[in-house]
N, C-alpha and C positions, 0 to 999 in steps of 0.2 A: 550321741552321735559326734563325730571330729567334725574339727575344725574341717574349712575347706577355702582352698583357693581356683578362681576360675577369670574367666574374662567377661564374665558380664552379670551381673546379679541383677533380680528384677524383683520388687516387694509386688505380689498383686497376681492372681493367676485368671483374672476377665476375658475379653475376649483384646484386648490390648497385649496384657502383662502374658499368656500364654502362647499368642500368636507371635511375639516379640523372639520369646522362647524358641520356640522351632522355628521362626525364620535364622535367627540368629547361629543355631545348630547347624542349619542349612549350609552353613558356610564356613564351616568347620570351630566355632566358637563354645571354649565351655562356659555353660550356662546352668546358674544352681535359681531357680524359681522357689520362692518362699510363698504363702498360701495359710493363711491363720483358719480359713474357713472351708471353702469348697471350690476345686478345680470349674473353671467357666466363671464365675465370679455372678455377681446378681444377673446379667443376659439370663445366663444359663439356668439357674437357680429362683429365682426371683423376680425376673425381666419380662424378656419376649418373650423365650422360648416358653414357659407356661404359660404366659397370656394369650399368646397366641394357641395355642392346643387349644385352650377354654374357647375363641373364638372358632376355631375349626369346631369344636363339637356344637357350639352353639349355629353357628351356619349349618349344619346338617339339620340342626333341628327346624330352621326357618323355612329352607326347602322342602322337609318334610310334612310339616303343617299347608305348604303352598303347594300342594303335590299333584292338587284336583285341576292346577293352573296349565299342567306341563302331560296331561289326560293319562294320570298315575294315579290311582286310591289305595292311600295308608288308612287301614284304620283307625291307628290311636298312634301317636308321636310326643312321649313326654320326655324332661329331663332326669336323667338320675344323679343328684349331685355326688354322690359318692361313687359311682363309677366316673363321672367325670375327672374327679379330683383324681381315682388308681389312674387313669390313663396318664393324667397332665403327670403324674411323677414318674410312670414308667417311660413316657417319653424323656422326662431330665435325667433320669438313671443312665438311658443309655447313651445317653451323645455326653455326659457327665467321663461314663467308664473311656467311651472314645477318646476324649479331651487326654486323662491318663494316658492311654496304650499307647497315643501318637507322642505325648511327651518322653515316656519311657524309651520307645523306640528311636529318638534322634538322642539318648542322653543325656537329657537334660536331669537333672536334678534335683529331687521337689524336696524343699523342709518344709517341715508341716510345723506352723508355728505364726508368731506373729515378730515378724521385723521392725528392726528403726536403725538409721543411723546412728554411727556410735565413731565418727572420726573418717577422715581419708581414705577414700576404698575401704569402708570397714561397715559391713554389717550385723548388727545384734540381733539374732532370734532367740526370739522364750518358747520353748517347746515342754509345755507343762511343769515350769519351775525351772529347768535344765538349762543353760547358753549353751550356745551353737556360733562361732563367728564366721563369717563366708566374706571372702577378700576379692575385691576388683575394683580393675582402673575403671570399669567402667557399673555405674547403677541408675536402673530407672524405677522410678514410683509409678507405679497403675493402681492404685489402692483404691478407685473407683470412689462411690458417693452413696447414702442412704439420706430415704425419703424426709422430707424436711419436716419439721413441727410448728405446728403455731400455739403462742405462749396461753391463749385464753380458750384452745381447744385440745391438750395434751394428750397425748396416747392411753389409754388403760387395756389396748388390748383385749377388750369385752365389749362397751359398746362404741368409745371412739377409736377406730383405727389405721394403719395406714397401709399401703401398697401390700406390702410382705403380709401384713395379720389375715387380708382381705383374699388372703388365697388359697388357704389353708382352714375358712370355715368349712365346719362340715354342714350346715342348716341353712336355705335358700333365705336372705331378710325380707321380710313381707314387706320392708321399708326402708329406701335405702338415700341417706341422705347423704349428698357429693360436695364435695367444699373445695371448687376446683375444676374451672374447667377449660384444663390444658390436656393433653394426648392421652394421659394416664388418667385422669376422673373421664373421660369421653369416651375409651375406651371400655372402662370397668360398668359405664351408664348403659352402653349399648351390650353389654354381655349379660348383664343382671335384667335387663330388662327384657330379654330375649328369654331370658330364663325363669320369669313371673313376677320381679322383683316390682314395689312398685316405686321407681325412683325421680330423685329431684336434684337438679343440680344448684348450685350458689356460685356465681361467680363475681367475681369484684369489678372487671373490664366492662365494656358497650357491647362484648362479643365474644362468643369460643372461642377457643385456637386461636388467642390475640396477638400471638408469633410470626401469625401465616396470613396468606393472603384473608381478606376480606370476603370474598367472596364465599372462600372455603367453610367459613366458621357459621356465615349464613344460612349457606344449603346447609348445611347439617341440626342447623336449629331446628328450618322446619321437616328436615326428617327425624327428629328426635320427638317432636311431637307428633305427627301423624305414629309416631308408634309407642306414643304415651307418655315420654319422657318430657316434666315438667323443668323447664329451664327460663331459672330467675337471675336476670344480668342487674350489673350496678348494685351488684347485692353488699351490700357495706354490713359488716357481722357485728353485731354491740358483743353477744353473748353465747356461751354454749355450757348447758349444762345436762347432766346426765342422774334421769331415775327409773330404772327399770326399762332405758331407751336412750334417745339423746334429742337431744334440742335446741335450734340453734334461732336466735333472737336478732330479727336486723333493726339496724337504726332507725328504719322507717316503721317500724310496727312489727311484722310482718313476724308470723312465728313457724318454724316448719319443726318437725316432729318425723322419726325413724326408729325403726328397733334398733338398725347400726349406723353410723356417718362416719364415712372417709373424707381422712384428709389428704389431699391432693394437691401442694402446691410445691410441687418443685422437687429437686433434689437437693443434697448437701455433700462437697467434697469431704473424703475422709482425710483429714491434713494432718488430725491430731496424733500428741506419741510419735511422731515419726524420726523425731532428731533431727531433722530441718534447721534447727538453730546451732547446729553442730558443725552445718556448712554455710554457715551465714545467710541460708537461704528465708524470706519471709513468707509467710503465705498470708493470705486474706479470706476475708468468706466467699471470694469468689474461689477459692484453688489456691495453687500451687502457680507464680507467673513465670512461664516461659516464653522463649523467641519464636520465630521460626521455620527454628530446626529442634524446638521442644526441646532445649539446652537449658537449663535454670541460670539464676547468677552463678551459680558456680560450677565450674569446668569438669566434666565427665560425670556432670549427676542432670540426668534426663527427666521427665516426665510426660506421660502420653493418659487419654482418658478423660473420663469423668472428672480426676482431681486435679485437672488444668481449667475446670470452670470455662473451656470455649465450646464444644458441642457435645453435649450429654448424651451422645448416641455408640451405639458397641459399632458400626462399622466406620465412626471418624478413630474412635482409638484402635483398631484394626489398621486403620489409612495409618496414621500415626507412629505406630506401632513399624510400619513395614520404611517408613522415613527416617528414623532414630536407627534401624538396623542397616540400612543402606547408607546412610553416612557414618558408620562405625568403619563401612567399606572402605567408601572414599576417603577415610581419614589415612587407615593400610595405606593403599594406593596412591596416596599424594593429588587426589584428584578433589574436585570444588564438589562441598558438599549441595546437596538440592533442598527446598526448602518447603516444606507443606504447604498443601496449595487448597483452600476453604470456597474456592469461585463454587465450585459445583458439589454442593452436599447434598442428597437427597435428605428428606424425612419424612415416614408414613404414618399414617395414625389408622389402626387397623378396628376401626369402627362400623356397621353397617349404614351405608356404603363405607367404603374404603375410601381414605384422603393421602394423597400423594404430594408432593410439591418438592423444587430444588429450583436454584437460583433466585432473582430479585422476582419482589413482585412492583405491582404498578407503583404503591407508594411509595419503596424503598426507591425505586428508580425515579420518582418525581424528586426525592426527596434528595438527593446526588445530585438533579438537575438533567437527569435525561429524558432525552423525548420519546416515547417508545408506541409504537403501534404493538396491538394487542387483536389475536383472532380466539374466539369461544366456537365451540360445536357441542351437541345435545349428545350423548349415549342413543337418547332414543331415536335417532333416524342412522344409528348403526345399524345392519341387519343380522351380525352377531348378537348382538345388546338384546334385541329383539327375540332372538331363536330361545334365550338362555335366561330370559323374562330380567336383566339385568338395566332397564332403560333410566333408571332414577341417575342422573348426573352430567358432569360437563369437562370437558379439558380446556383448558385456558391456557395460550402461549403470550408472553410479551418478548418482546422483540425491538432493538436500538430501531429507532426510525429511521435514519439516515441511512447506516448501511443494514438493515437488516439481520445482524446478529442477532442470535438467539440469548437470551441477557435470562428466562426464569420457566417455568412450565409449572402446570397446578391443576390437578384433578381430583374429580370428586365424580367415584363412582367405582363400580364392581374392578377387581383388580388392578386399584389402582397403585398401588406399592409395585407389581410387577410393569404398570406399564411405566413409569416415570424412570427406569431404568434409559427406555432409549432416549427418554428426553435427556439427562443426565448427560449419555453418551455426547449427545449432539452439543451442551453446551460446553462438556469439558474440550470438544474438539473446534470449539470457535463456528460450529455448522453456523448458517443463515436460514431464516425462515426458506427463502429461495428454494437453497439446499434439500430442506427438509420436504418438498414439494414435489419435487425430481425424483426421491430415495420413493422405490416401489416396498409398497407393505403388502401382505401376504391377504387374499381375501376369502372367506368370510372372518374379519376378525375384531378385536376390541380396538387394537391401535391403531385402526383405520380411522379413530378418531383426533390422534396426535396427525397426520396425515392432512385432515380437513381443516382442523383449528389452522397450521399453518399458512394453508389455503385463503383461512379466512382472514389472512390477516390483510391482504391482498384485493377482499373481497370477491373472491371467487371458491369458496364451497360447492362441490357439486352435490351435495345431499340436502342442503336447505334453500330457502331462500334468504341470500346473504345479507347482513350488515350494511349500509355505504363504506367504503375502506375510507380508515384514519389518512386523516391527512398529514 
């Protein structure tokens, strides 16, 4: 392949480094996207998009066993793991092919190979032994991050293993041991165990989801046992050994036993190889550090993503992604670039119930020193929640005290990733609980409960009997 010069080169083709691509197209910029592996990057690949599938077949099978609830009789409702798994790939296949057609169609450029810096506007692809160099004033790293390891439970890809291994078995584990319990071991807890697994979790924290609100990682504990999932906190791991299973030894005695155990702690930016030191740039185990405007120390080399180590999620490096492109604008134009804005991230955890959350929660905001009134409402005296047998959970708003601003939201319960959207809305827009009090929501529905919690904050709920309102 020839050399090539363009105006913007991008290492990384996620849901960051592709959408970076076609925006950037978008506005008449040529753009050559390099890709060592597969167009979508782990989202697409590896991420949501198959976990999620796996969770959508698994929810089908939950309603189907509960079916006599809803005056519906299935006979027999089991799992097939290997039709599972054809589906979970024919859906990555096709939004994979999409990912190409939309790139190919705005022109972009794809080397297929693996990039590194190699000097000033100058990048090195190896495309199976071959160089390829691709020239621009401007380049951004999205080279995204894999699942992290720990030193005294190593991968073998047989019976310890991680994210990626744990997707691709073709055999249900009759025992399935979690070392981890953040968004990705809670999530694979409640699908395996939806699917006959009988699993356990280990966690080091006082609680789930030690990221998120309080409240959240709670409710979820005791619906993880009411559906059998045994979960052990302050779990401190001496040991983990592997014979014909795996095994893992806590400091306090305590022995658990699995045919397979995931480890689940985290991700890890890809920083390495990149030729970073080419541009003076350092990186750490957190990432790759930028400003921002996702500028690195040095001038015309960006980075957006997972390998900035600030929100491990495909739609901040999406957000990201569309920031780095619009100040490529501003810069043409003479006009002040704008600067990425982290107030209002959502993040979901797509577990049975569903957990939602975006902005502070209570502690974060005690811990800044703010006073905040907080309204909670039940699923269960929704009459939706009710119709749709969905009543397990709760929506939590906090809220500045003084003036009412909306500062956090956090739910736990049946769609709850789609309802935190309007919370999202309301805070990126400065709304006041007030505000949100006034706004008519449509009825009979789930966000009737965003609705009430604001209500509640006020003390005034019309669906329960309220709280006393914070003072």
């Amino acid at each position: 392949m020839q050399d090539c010069a363009v105006d913007l080169v991008i290492l990384g083709a996620g849901p960051g480094g592709y959408v970076a691509a076609i925006r950037a197209a978008h506005h008449g910029l040529k753009v050559a996207l390099v890709e060592e592996r597969h167009l979508g990057g782990v989202c697409l690949h590896t991420g949501c998009i198959p976990t999620k599938t796996m969770v959508a077949s698994v929810g089908l099978l939950r309603q189907a066993r509960a079916a006599a609830q809803w005056g519906v009789e299935i006979a027999q409702a089991e799992a097939q793991m290997a039709a599972i798994n054809a589906r979970r790939q024919k859906v990555v296949q096709q939004l994979a092919v999409g990912v190409k057609m939309l790139l190919e169609k705005n022109l972009v450029q794809i080397i297929p190979g693996r990039g590194r810096l190699a000097g000033p506007g100058l990048v090195e692809v190896d495309i199976g032994g071959h160089r390829q160099l691709a020239r621009a004033n401007t380049i951004i790293v999205a080279t995204g991050s894999r699942p992290s390891e720990l030193p005294f439970a190593k991968r073998d890809g047989v019976h310890i293993l991680n994210s990626d291994d744990l997707l691709v078995i073709s055999e249900l584990p009759a025992d399935l041991l979690i070392i981890g319990g953040g968004y990705i071991g809670c999530e694979f807890a409640s699908i395996f165990a939806a699917l006959g697994s009988k699993v356990t979790i280990l966690e080091a924290c006082d609680r789930l989801l030690p990221g998120m609100d309080k409240e959240l990682g709670q409710a979820l504990e005791r619906s993880f046992k009411r559906a059998g999932v045994q979960v052990v906190l302050n779990a401190k791991i001496a040991t983990v050994t592997t014979d014909g299973g795996a095994q893992a030894a806590l400091e306090d005695g305590q022995v658990f036993r699995g045919t397979k155990l995931l480890v689940s702690v985290g991700r890890k930016p890809n920083v390495e190889n990149l030729g970073l030191e080419t541009r003076g740039v350092q990186a750490n185990e957190r990432g790759i550090p930028v400003d921002d405007f996702l500028q690195t120390s040095c001038p015309g080399l960006y980075a957006i993503g997972d390998v900035t180590g600030r929100f491990p999620l495909a739609h901040v490096a999406t957000a990201q992604a569309r920031v780095v492109v619009e100040n490529l604008l501003h810069a043409r134009e003479g006009t002040a670039p704008e600067p990425m804005n982290y107030d209002a991230v959502p993040a979901c955890v797509f577990t049975y119930p569903e957990i939602a959350t975006v902005g502070l929660t209570e502690e974060e905001a005690a811990r800044r020193g703010i006073a905040t009134r907080v309204g909670r409402f039940p699923f269960a005296a929704i009459g939706k929640a009710l119709a749709t047998g969905e009543t397990e959970g709760i929506v939590k708003l906090v809220a500045e005290a003084q003036t009412g601003r909306l500062l956090g939201g956090h739910i736990f319960g049946g769609h709850a990733a789609e309802l935190i959207g309007q919370v999202t809305l309301a805070a990126r827009l400065g709304a006041t609980a007030r505000q949100v009090t006034e706004t008519i929501f449509a009825h009979p529905t789930l966000s009737e409960s965003i609705l009430e919690a604001a209500e509640a904050i006020f003390g005034k709920p019309v669906h329960i009997i309220p709280r006393p309102a914070a003072k």
